[in-house]
C-alpha positions in Angstrom: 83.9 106.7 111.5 86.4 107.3 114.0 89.8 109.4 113.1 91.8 106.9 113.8 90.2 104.8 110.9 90.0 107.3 108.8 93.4 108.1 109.1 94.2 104.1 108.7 92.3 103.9 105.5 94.1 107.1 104.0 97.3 105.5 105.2 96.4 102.3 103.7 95.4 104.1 100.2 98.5 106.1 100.0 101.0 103.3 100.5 99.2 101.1 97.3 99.3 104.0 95.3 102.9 104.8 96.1 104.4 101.4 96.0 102.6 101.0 92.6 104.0 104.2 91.6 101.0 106.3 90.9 100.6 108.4 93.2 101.0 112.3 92.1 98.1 110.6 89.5 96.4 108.7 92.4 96.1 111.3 94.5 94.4 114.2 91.8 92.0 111.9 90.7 90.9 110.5 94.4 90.7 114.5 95.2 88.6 114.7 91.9 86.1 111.9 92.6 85.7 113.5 96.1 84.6 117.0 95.0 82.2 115.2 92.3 81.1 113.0 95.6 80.4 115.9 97.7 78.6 117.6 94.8 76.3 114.9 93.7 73.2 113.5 96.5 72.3 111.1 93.8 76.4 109.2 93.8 76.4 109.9 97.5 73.2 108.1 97.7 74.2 105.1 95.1 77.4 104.8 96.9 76.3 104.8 100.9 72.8 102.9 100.6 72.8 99.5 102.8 70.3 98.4 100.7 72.3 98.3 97.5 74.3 95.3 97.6 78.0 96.1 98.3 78.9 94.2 94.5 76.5 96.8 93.0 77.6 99.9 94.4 81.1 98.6 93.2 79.9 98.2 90.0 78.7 101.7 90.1 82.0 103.0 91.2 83.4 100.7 87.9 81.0 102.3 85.8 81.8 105.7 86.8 85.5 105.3 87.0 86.1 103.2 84.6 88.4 103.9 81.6 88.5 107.7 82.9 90.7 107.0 85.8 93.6 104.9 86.6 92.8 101.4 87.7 94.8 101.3 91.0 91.7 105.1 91.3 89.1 102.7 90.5 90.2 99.3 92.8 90.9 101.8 95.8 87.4 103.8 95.4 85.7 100.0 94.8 87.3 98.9 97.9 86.4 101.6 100.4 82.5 101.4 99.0 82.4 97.7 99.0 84.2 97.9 102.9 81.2 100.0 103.7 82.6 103.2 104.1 81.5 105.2 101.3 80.3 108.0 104.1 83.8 108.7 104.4 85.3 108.8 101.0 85.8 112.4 101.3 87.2 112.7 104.4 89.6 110.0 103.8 90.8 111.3 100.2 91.4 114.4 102.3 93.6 112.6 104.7 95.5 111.0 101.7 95.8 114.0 99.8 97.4 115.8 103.0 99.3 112.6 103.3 100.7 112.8 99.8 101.9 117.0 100.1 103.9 116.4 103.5 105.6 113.6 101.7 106.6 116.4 99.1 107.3 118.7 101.7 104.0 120.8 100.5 101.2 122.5 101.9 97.6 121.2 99.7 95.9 124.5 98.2 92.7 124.3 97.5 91.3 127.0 95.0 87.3 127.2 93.9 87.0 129.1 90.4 84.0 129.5 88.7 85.7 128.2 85.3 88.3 125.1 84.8 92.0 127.1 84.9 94.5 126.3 82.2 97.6 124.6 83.0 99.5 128.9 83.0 96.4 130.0 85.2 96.9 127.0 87.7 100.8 127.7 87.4 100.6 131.5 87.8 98.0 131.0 90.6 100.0 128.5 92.6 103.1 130.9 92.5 100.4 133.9 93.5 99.8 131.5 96.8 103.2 130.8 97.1 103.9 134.1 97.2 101.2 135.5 99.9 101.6 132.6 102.0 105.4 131.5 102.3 104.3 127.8 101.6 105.3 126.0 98.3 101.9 124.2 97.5 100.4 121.7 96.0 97.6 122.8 93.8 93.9 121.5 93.9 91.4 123.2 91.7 87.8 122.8 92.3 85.3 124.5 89.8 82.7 125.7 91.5 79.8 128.0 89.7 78.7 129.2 93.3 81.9 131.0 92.8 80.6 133.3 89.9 84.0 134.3 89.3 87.4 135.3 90.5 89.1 132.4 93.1 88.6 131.6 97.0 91.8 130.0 98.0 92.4 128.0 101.3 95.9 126.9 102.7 95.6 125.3 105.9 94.1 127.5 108.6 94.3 130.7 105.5 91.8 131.3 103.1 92.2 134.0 100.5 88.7 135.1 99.0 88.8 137.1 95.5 85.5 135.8 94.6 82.7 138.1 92.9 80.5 136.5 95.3 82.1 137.6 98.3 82.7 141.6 96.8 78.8 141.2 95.8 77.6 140.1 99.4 80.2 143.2 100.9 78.3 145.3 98.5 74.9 144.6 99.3 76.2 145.0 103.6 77.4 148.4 103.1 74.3 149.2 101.1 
């Protein structure tokens, strides 16, 4: 799909969300299902097949979202996949997340750990980023195994990697 509707659909999502007043909430859950999305050939599949009627892969979404996300999550994920463009749910949660931090004057951080942080870890952590970068943030936390441990952090155009995986790979270079 074309930037420009990307960046009308993620314009489109962000305005419900806001005007129904969810959208701090919107917004992390939308960033959630797109990780999961990403993560997942077998939803990706469900959710983009032409053969599956577009009523069924909204009932998927339903299924899937339902009760464990916010309705106005759930109608705006149903609505994309039921328009057809489930292929680019990722990119335009993206959009919308972006979207959602310049509104609040804030750069989105997106941080891969190999364990779920706690609410102090994500708060030290954000003020860590803060800190190195100059840019209040707004936090994103992906849990990533791949990771093995430590955190790979990427603001923008800066990515900060304190990841076991990366020391292990320098290790095995310089051996």
């Amino acid at each position: 799909m074309s930037d420009n509707r990307i960046e009308g659909y993620a314009r489109a999502l962000f305005e419900i969300a806001r005007a129904e007043g969810t959208l701090d909430e919107v917004e992390d859950e939308l960033f959630r299902f797109a990780r999961s999305y990403e993560s997942s050939d077998a939803l990706r599949n469900a959710l983009t097949d032409e053969q599956i009627p577009a009523a069924k892969r909204q009932a998927i979404v339903e299924d899937l979202l339902g009760g464990k996300a916010t309705g106005t999550t759930t109608q705006l994920v149903s609505m994309v996949v039921g328009s057809g463009r489930g292929r680019d749910l990722p990119a335009i949660i993206d959009k919308l997340v972006a979207r959602a931090s310049s509104a609040k004057n804030l750069e989105v951080a997106e941080v891969r750990t190999a364990v779920p942080l706690t609410s102090d870890q994500q708060a030290r952590l954000a003020a860590a980023i803060v800190n190195a970068t100059g840019k209040q943030v707004n936090l994103k936390v992906v849990v990533d195994p791949s990771v093995i441990g430590g955190v790979v952090a990427t603001v923008g155009d800066t990515v900060i990697d304190g990841s076991v995986r990366t020391r292990i790979d320098q290790l095995k270079s310089r051996l």
